[in-house]
Structures are given as structure tokens and as C-alpha cells.
N, C-alpha and C positions, 0 to 999 in steps of 0.2 A: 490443325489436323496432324494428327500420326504419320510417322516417316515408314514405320516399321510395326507391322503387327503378327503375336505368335497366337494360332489358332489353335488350344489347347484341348485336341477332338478329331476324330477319326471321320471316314465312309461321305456319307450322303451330307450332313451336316457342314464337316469342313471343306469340303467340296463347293458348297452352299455360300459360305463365309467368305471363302477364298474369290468367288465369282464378283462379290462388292467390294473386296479389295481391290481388284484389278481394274472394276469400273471406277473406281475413287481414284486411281494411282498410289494407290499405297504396296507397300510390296508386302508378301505373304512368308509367312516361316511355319512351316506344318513339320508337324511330330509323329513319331510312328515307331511302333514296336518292328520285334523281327517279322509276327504275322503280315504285317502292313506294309514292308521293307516296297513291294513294287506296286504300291493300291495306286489308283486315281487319285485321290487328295497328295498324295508326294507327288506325284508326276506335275499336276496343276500351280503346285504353289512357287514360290520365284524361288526357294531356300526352304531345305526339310534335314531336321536334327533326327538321328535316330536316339530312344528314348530307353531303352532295354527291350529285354528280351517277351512275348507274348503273353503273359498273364496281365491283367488290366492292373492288378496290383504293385508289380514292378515296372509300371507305364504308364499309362494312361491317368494312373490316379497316383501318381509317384508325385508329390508339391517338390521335392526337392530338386527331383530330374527337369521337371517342366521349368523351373526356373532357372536354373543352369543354362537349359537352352535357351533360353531368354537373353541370358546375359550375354551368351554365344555371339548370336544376331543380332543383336543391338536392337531388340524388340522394342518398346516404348509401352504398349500397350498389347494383352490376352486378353482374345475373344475365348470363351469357352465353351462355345456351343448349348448342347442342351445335352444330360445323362452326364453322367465321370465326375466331375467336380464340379459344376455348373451353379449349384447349390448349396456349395462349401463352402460357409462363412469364415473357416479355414483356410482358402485356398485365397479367398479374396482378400482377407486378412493379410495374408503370406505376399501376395504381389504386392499391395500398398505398401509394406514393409520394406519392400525387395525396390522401391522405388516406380514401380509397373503399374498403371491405370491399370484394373480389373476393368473391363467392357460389360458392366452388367451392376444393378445396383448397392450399397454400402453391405460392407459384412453382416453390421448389426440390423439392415431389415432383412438378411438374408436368414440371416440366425431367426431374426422374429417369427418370418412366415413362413420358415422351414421347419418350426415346430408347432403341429399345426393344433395342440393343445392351447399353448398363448397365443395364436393365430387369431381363434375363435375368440377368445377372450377379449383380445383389441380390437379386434373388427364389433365386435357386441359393443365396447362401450362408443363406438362412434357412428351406431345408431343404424347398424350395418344387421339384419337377420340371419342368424343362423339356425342348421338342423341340431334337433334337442339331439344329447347324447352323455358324455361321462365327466366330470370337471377334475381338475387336477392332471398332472406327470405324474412317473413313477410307479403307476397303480400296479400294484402285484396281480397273479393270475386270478387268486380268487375277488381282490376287488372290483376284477374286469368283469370276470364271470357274475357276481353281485348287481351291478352297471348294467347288465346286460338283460337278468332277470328282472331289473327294478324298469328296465324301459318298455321292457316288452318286445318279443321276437316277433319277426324278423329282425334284425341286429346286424350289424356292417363292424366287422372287427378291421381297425386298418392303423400300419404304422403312423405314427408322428414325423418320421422324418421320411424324407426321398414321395416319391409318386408314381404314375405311370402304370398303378393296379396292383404294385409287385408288394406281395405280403399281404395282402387286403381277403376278407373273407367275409362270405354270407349266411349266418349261421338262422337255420329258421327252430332247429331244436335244440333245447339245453342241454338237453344228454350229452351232443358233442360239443360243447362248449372248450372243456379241457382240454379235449386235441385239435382245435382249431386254433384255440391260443398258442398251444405249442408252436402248431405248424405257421400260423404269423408271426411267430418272435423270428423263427429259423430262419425263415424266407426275409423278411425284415433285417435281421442282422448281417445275413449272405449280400445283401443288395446296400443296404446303406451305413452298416458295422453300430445301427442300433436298434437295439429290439423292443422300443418303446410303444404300446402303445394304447389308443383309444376305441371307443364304443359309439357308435350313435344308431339312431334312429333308421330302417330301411322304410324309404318310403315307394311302393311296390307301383310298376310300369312309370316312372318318374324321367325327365327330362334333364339332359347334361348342356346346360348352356354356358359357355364362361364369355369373358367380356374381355377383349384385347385394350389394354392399357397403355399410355405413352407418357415419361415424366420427365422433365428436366430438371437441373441443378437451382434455379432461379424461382420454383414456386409454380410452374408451368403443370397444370395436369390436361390430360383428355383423354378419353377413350374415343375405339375405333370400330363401335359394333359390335356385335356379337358372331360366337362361330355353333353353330347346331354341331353337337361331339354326342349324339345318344346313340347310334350304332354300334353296339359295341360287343366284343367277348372276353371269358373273363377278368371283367372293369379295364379290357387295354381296347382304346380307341382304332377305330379301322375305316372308318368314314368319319369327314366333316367338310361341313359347309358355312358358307357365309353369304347371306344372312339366313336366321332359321325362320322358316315359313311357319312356328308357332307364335311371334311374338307380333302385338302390335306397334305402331309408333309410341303410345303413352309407354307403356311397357319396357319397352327399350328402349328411352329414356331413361326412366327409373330406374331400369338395373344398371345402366350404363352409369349413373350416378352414384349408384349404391358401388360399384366398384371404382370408379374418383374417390369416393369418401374414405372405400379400404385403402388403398393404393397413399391417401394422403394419413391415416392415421401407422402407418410405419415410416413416413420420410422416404418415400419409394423412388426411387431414382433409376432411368432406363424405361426398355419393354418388359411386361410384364402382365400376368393372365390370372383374372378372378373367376374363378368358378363356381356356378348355381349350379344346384339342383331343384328341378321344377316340378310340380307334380303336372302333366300333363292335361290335366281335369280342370286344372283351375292355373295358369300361368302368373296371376298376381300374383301367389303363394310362391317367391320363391326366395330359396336360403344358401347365405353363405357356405361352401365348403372348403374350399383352402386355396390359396393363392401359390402362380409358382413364378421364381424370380428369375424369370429366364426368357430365353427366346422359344415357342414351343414347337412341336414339329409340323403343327397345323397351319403354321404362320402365313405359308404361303397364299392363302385363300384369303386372308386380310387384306393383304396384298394387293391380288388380282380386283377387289371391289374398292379399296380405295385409290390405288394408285400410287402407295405409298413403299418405298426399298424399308425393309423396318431393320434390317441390318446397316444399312445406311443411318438411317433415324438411331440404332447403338449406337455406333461410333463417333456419332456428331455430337451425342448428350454426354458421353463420356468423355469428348473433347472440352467439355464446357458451352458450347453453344448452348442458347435456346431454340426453346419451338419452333419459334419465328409466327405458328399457326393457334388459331384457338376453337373451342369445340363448335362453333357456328360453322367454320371451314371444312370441318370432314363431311363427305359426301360418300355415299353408299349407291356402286353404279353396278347392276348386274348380277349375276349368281355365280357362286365356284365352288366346286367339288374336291376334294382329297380323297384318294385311296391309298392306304398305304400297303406296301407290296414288301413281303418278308418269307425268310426263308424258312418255310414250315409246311406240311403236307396234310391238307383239308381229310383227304383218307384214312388218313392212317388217328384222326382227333387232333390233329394240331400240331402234333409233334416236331421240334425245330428239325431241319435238314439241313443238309451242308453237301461241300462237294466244289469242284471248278464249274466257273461257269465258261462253258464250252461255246454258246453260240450265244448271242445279246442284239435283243434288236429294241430300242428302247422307243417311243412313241413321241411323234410332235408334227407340229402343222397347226392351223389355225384354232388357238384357242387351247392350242395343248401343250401343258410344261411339264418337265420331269426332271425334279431333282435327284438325282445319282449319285451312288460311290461306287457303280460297277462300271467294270472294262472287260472284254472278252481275256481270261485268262486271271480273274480275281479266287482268290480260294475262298469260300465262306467254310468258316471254322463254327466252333462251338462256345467259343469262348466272350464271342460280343453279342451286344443285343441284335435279334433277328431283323429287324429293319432293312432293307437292304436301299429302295427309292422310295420318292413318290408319286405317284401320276396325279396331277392338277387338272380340269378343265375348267374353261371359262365359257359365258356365253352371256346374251343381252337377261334372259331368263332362265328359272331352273330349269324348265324341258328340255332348253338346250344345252344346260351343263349338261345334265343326265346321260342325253345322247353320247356326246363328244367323248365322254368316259367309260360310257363303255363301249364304244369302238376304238377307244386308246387302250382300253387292257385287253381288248379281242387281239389287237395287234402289237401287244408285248411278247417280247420271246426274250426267255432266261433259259435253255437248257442247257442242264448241267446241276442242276440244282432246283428244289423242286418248289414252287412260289405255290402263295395264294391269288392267285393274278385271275385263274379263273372262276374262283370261287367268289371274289369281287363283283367280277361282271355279273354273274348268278344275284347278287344281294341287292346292286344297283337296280334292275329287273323285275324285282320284288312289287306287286302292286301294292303293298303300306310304304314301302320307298318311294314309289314314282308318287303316292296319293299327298306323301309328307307326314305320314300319321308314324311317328317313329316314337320308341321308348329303349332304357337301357337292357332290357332285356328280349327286345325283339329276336336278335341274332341269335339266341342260343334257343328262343321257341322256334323257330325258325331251318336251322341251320341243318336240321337232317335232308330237306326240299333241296340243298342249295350244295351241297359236297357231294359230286360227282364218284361214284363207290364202283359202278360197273364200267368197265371198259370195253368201251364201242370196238361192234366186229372191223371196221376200218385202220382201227388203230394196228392190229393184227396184219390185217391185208397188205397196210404199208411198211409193216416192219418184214413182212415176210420178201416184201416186195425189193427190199434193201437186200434182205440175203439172198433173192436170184439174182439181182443184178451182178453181186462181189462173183458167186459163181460162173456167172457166163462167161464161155472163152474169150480172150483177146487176140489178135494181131489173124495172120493170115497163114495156110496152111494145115496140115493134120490135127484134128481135135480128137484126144478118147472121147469115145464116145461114153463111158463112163462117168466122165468130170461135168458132163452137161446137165445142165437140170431139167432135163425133157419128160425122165419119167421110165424113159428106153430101157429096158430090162433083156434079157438074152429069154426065148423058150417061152416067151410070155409079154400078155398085152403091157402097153406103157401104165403107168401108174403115175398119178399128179404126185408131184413133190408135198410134201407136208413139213411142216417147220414145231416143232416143241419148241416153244416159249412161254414166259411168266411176264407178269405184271406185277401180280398179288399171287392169284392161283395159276398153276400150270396149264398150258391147251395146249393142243394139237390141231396144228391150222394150215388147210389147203387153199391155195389162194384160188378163187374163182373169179374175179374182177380183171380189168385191165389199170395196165400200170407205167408209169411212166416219173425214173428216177433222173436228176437230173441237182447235178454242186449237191448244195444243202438243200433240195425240195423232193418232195416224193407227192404225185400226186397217182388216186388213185380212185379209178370210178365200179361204183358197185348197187347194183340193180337201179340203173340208170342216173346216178348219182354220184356229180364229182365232187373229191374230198383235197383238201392241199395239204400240206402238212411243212412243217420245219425240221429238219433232222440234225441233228451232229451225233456220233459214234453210236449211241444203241440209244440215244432219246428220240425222242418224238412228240411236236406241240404242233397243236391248233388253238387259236381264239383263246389265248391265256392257261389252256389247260397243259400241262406235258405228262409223261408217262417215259420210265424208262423201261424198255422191252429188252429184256435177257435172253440168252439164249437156256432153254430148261434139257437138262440132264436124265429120264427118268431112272435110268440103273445106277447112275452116281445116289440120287433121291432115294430109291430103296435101299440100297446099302446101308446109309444114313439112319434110316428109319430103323434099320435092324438092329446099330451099332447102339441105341437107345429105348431098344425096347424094352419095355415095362419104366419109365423112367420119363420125366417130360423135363424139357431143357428151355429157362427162360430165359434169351436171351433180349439185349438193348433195344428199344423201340427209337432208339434214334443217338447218334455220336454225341457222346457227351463224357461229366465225370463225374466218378461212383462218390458218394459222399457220405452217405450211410451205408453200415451194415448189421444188420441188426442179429443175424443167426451165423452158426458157425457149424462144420459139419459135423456132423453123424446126432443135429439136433432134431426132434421131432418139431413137426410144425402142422396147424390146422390150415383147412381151405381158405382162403381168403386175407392168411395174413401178411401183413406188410414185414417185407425180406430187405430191401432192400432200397434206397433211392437215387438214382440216375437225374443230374443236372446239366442242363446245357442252353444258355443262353438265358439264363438269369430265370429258368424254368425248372421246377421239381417236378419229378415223375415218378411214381413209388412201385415197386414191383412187386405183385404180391404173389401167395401160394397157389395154384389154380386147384388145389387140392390137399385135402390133409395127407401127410407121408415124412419124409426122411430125408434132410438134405445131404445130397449122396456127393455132391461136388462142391466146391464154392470157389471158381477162377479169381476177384478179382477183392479188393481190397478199399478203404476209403481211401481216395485220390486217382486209384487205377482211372485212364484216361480207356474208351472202349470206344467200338466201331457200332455202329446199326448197324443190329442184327449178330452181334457178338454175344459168346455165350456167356453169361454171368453165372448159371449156378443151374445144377438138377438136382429135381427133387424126385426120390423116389417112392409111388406112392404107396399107399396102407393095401389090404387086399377088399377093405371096405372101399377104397376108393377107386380101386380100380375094375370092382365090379360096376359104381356108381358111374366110371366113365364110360363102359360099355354100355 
């Protein structure tokens, strides 16, 4: 075994790594940009190299830096997590050179089933089914777009290299064929520096099952069940489970098989995840779509059913050990849920957030795990993937994962930063969730039930209830009677204080309830109904949801409004960086079109015209770094369009 291992990976993950390191006694070496300089994964590991400065590209995906630090530590062996290099037959290439075990398996089946053109191809000839779609690399746009007419739409345009949804699109009309190509080379290049890609078949309400795999150096294969991954929004996974309540024993078998057979037709070595697509109507029918050579983020659910460290299980296969087990031994006890919790705002469409986390209360007790890379005082930036934990529950049956998870996300608190943590619990909830009847596009027919858009008059109550408390006199002695918030006016009856404050929109809110502020709790009862709450500086969460309450200006606000009238001003929908720009001022521009695109966390956001007119400003530039809610650009409109908006 390893004397020394460097965890080449940030947040929740290296966190994750670092944790079986310490139970093994191996000692830990974590890497970290300037962003990272005080994260949780540096604090946890025994020894942490800083790697440069915050851009993932002079860091995190730097092969030269990461090896350097290697040599630093007297590493022996890089784990690499999952996302950055994880998948870089390049990288793994680069440590066995460098003299360094890669913890994950050979370059060249990394290369193989990281192109998931020749993927499909090897998996086919070793008797393995796949979904029909395009043949060949290299295919130009219009031989995609050709590919695509010849299959027949619905059509799934999606990179050859990298995974995880990013660059991936659903194209149901030809018409946009050409700008959806576009926009998957873009996203595809942003994310994995190649813009290659494939066509296949959509096969509509269809099931996401992949099959955890275990291989060692000596000829050793097995898999380890299956993990239910069909929850999902666009194509990035948000729930999974183990086992899926659609398969039977024959069934999962057979797939479990058919991924031994992928897994042995690359020389696969490590953990490693074959993924099906099922059609839900008929589960025999089901087809190879691409394998990833890595450890995934769902792993933990594997885990909790068979009993097995599979970070443990890396490092022993990459020590050269075997098995020791074979596939008669694996035992499947129990049900376990993943949710994954990330920094984005169900309100607002998804949009990544950022921000300090100010207050973190993260959940556990029986049956509940949570893998973390936050600490009370972590900054989430724009710059890494939104992930931030993941809440696990375990139980004898699904009923009672179901439960445990969602009274673990009821009782997570992230404020400071705005989670999907409530919107989870909402989808958990779901009677086609509780029933099991799940497909990949459940979530998004779904999802308007499940994002919380109105904010409860409670949430009000308690934030107003925060600003009489700062108000009230302290100590003992003369009080103006001015300073208090009683309402007391000279000449005239008292009058209830009222508070202006926003969420979204502005209100004006007199508190009628009783209240009672106390540390970080605000509880407050309102037409016989008590409410708790979590607070830090102007946030506010209950049961996974939060809301930050402003204090709202209305004569600052009108001023504002004056200062742009006849003029509408687009500003950022969430911190990020400008990376297109498509117009420049004093250009004319129609209703609808694309101005602009705003990136942030491996996410495009395209900012379009809300109207035909004149762009009268343009603040920022490709690379310009912007705040949510920063103004990028006014357009001033036609006088067609400004009668059109009246």
C-alpha cells in the first residue's frame, strides 16, 4: 500500500478521498488554487501544495503543477477524484511517466471509453447493445445534421469526450439543428477542449440505469448492482438510488453482465460505471450508452447497500492487490438515496449562485451521510462546478430512505448562498417518486409543482421581526422616544411600524404576529401558527428553503427608474463571465435576439433583446467577470416597441 497519496481535486470529493485515506493510514496531500487557499479539503488533509492562482486552467487542470506537487510530497500515488482530469488519458499518461500510480484505470482504456464514438464500437463488437445513432469521429456539422435527419427526430446531440450532461442537447426540430450544433461544439470545447461530436437516437420517457463495476489487475471482474440515475434536469443527475425498483433479478443480472463484458472488452482496471438507457415500457430493451472511468458522484449509495469503501477498493487495485471477492459474494442489503445539493436558485430557473456561506447546518443521525466541502465561511465562486454536498440516506427499505431524506434536506441549512436543498425535498415528495414510476424527463414536466416562486407571508414577519429586535432600546435609563419602534408619533395615534423589503418584488409589511428572536433563530407565530426559522445577517431558511430579505428603498427605486426611462437595462442573472458578445453600440437589434452569453459554472446563459431597439450602452466585454444583477447592456427601444410594451 501507499505511503503517500496526492488527491488531484477540490470541495466534496477530495474531502471524500481524503476521509479513506486517514482510515487506511495513508497520509493525504491536497491541492488548491488561491480560491481554495482555506476550503475544508486543505484543512482535512495531512499536507496541501498550493497549485496557482483560481482559474481551473492554471490549477486544477495544470498536469505540470499537479505533478510538481507530487514530487514535492513524496506522493507515490494521485487519486483524481471525478470532473478536472479524472478522464484524462493524458494525465494518467503523464503520472506513469512521472513514475506515479494514477489510482484509476490505464490511459489507453481511458482514451477508449472516453471517446464515446469508439466506445460504442468496442462495446458492440463484445456483444454488448447499444442505442442506434451516427458512426464514425470527426463528422462535420452537416454530416451530424445528415445523421440526424437520417435517424429521425427526436435526436440527442452530445459530446464524444467529458460527461455529466454538459454540451449535450435535445433537438426535436431540424430547423434548429445548425444552432444546436453550434451551441454543443461551444459548450463541449468550454468544458472538455473538444468539440467532437455524436448523434443518436432519443428514446422518449426512457430510464437512466448504469451498473457500478469493480476490476483488478489479475483478470478479476464484478459488478456491484445497479444505481436508478432517471431523475434528472438538463441530462445532470439530481437523485439516485440503489437498487432501482424497475429491474427484476433476471434483469439485473443480464445488465450487470453486459457491463463485465464492456468493462472486460477495454482491459478496464479500477472502479468504473456502465451506463443504460432503458425504455421504461419494456426494461429487457436496454442499450449501452457510454462508460465513465472514474469514481462517480453517486458512488456513495453503492456503498451504503453493499457495504463496500469503493475508495478503499481504488487504492488496493491500484496497489496491485486483488479482489480477494467474486461475483457470488456481492450482496445487495437495503435501499439508499442521493441528493445532490448545489449552489443554484430553483427561482430564478436554475441559475448557479454564489456567495459566503454564512450559517451551515449540515445533517446526520441514523442512517444519514453527507459528503461535504463546506465550512461555515467557504466562498462559492463561479468558477467550479456547482456541486457543493451530498445528502445520502440509508434504510432497511426504500419507504424508509425516502423518509430519512427528506427530513435530512428539511434540516439542512446553507445560508449565504442559495441551494437546491428545498426543491429536493419537494421532488422526493412527488407521488411518481414515492410510487417509483420515474423517467428522464420527469423533472422538467414536473418542476414548475416543485420551485417554490411565492414567498410565504412568514418569511416577511420574521425578517421584519429581526429589524425590531436591532431597533429596541438596550441597557437601562432614558430612551427617545423616537428610536423605539412602538409606532408613538407626537399629535397623533400610534401607527404599527412597517418595514419595505424585497425578495424578488418589493412589499410593504406590518408585522401582526408574535415574535420571538433569539442567536441565529427567529421564531414567529402567525394566525395561530408557529413558524422557526434559521437566520444569519439578512437570510432566512426553513426545511431547506432560504430567502435573502433586503431591506427595499422606494425613492432610491424610483429615482432609478427615472434615471432609464424609455430604455430597459439587462442585467446578469447570476455571477459569472461574459464570454460572448455578439452586438456593439448604437447597433440595431430585434426582440428576441441573442446579445449576449453569461457563463458561470460550466453553465451558458444567453441574454437576449426583450425588445426590438438600439443598443444604447454595452458595460462589459468577453472575459469581463460581473456580479448578479450587474448591468451588462441597454437597449433602447423603437417607438413600435415601446408602444408594444405599454
Amino acid at each position: 500500500m501507499f505511503d503517500t497519496v496526492l488527491v488531484a481535486n477540490r470541495g466534496e470529493i477530495a474531502v471524500r478521498v481524503i476521509r479513506t485515506l486517514r482510515s487506511m493510514g495513508v497520509r493525504s496531500v491536497a491541492v488548491f488554487s488561491d480560491a481554495d487557499a482555506d476550503a475544508r479539503h486543505v484543512r482535512e488533509a495531512d499536507d496541501a501544495v498550493r497549485i496557482g492562482p483560481a482559474p481551473a486552467t492554471e490549477s486544477y487542470l495544470s498536469v505540470e503543477r499537479l505533478l510538481a506537487a507530487a514530487a514535492r510530497t513524496g506522493a507515490q500515488a494521485v487519486h483524481p477524484g471525478y470532473g478536472f482530469l479524472a478522464e484524462n488519458a493524458g494525465f494518467a499518461r503523464a503520472c506513469e511517466e512521472a513514475g506515479l500510480v494514477f489510482i484509476g484505470p490505464s490511459a489507453d482504456a481511458i482514451a477508449l471509453m472516453g471517446d464515446k464514438i469508439r466506445a460504442k464500437e468496442t462495446v458492440r463488437a463484445a456483444g454488448v447493445p447499444v442505442v442506434p445513432g451516427s458512426s464514425g469521429s470527426g463528422l462535420t456539422d452537416e454530416q451530424l445534421a445528415d445523421a440526424a435527419r437520417e435517424i429521425g427526430t427526436p435526436v440527442l446531440l452530445k459530446p464524444s469526450a467529458g460527461g455529466g450532461g454538459k454540451g449535450m442537447r435535445l433537438v426535436r426540430d431540424t430547423a434548429v439543428l445548425a444552432d444546436e450544433i453550434a451551441a454543443a461544439r461551444r459548450e463541449a470545447r468550454a468544458s472538455f477542449g473538444d468539440d467532437t461530436l455524436l448523434v443518436e437516437r432519443w428514446i422518449d420517457r426512457p430510464r437512466h440505469i448504469e451498473i457500478q463495476v469493480l476490476a483488478d489487475g489479475h483478470g478479476g471482474v464484478v459488478h456491484l448492482g445497479e444505481r436508478e440515475c432517471s431523475l434528472q434536469r438538463r441530462h445532470q443527475k439530481v437523485i439516485e438510488e440503489a437498487p432501482s425498483v424497475l429491474l427484476d433479478e433476471a434483469t439485473r443480472a443480464a445488465m450487470g453482465e453486459a457491463a463485465v463484458q464492456a468493462a472486460r472488452s477495454c482491459g478496464y482496471r479500477g472502479a468504473g460505471t456502465v451506463e443504460f438507457i432503458v425504455p421504461g415500457s419494456d426494461p429487457s430493451q436496454y442499450y449501452f450508452m457510454e462508460m465513465n472511468t472514474r469514481l462517480q458522484v453517486e458512488h456513495p449509495v453503492t456503498e451504503l447497500v453493499t457495504g463496500l469503501d469503493l475508495v478503499e477498493w481504488q487504492l488496493r487495485v491500484a496497489a496491485g492487490e486483488p479482489l480477494g471477492f467474486g461475483q457470488e459474494d456481492v450482496r445487495l442489503t437495503g435501499h439508499a438515496i442521493e441528493a445532490r445539493l448545489c449552489a443554484e436558485d430553483p427561482a430564478r430557473g436554475f441559475l448557479p449562485s454564489g456567495g459566503t456561506v454564512l450559517r451551515l447546518r449540515e445533517p446526520e443521525g441514523d442512517g444519514v451521510r453527507t459528503d461535504s466541502g463546506l465550512s461555515e465561511g467557504t466562498e462559492v465562486g463561479s468558477l467550479y462546478d456547482p456541486m457543493l454536498s451530498k445528502v445520502i440516506a440509508y434504510g432497511p427499505d426504500r419507504e424508509t430512505a425516502l423518509r430519512r431524506l427528506r427530513a435530512a434536506l428539511a434540516g439542512t441549512v446553507t445560508l449565504g448562498v442559495q441551494t437546491n436543498a428545498g426543491f429536493l425535498r419537494r421532488l422526493l415528495a412527488h407521488p411518481a417518486v414515492v410510487a417509483g414510476e420515474l423517467d428522464t424527463g420527469l423533472v422538467e414536466r414536473e418542476v414548475d409543482g416543485l420551485v417554490a416562486t411565492d414567498v410565504p407571508e412568514e418569511v416577511y414577519e420574521a425578517a421584519a421581526a429581526v429589524r425590531l429586535e436591532a431597533l429596541r432600546p438596550r441597557g437601562d435609563g432614558w430612551t427617545d422616544p423616537f428610536s423605539v419602534p412602538s409606532g408613538w408619533r407626537m399629535g397623533g395615534e400610534p401607527k404599527a411600524a412597517a418595514f419595505h423589503l424585497r425578495v424578488t418584488d418589493p412589499v410593504e409589511h406590518t408585522p401582526r404576529g408574535t415574535h420571538t428572536v433569539t442567536g441565529d433563530r427567529v421564531t414567529v407565530t402567525l394566525d395561530g401558527v408557529r413558524h422557526t426559522f434559521h437566520r444569519a445577517a439578512d437570510w432566512l431558511g426553513r426545511d431547506g428553503d432560504a430567502w435573502q430579505v433586503r431591506d427595499h428603498d422606494p425613492v432610491a427605486a424610483s429615482l432609478n427608474r427615472s434615471a432609464h426611462a424609455g430604455a430597459d437595462s439587462l442585467t446578469a442573472p447570476m455571477p459569472g463571465t461574459v464570454t460572448v458578445v455578439k452586438v456593439a453600440v448604437g447597433d440595431e437589434v430585434s426582440a428576441g435576439q441573442s446579445l449576449l452569453v453569461v457563463e458561470a459554472m460550466k453553465m451558458e446563459h444567453v441574454i437576449s433583446a426583450p425588445h426590438a431597439g438600439t443598443v444604447a450602452e454595452l458595460d462589459v466585454a468577453p472575459g469581463t467577470t460581473v456580479a448578479m444583477d450587474q448591468v451588462l447592456a441597454v437597449i433602447a427601444p423603437t417607438d413600435d416597441a415601446t408602444e408594444e410594451t405599454a
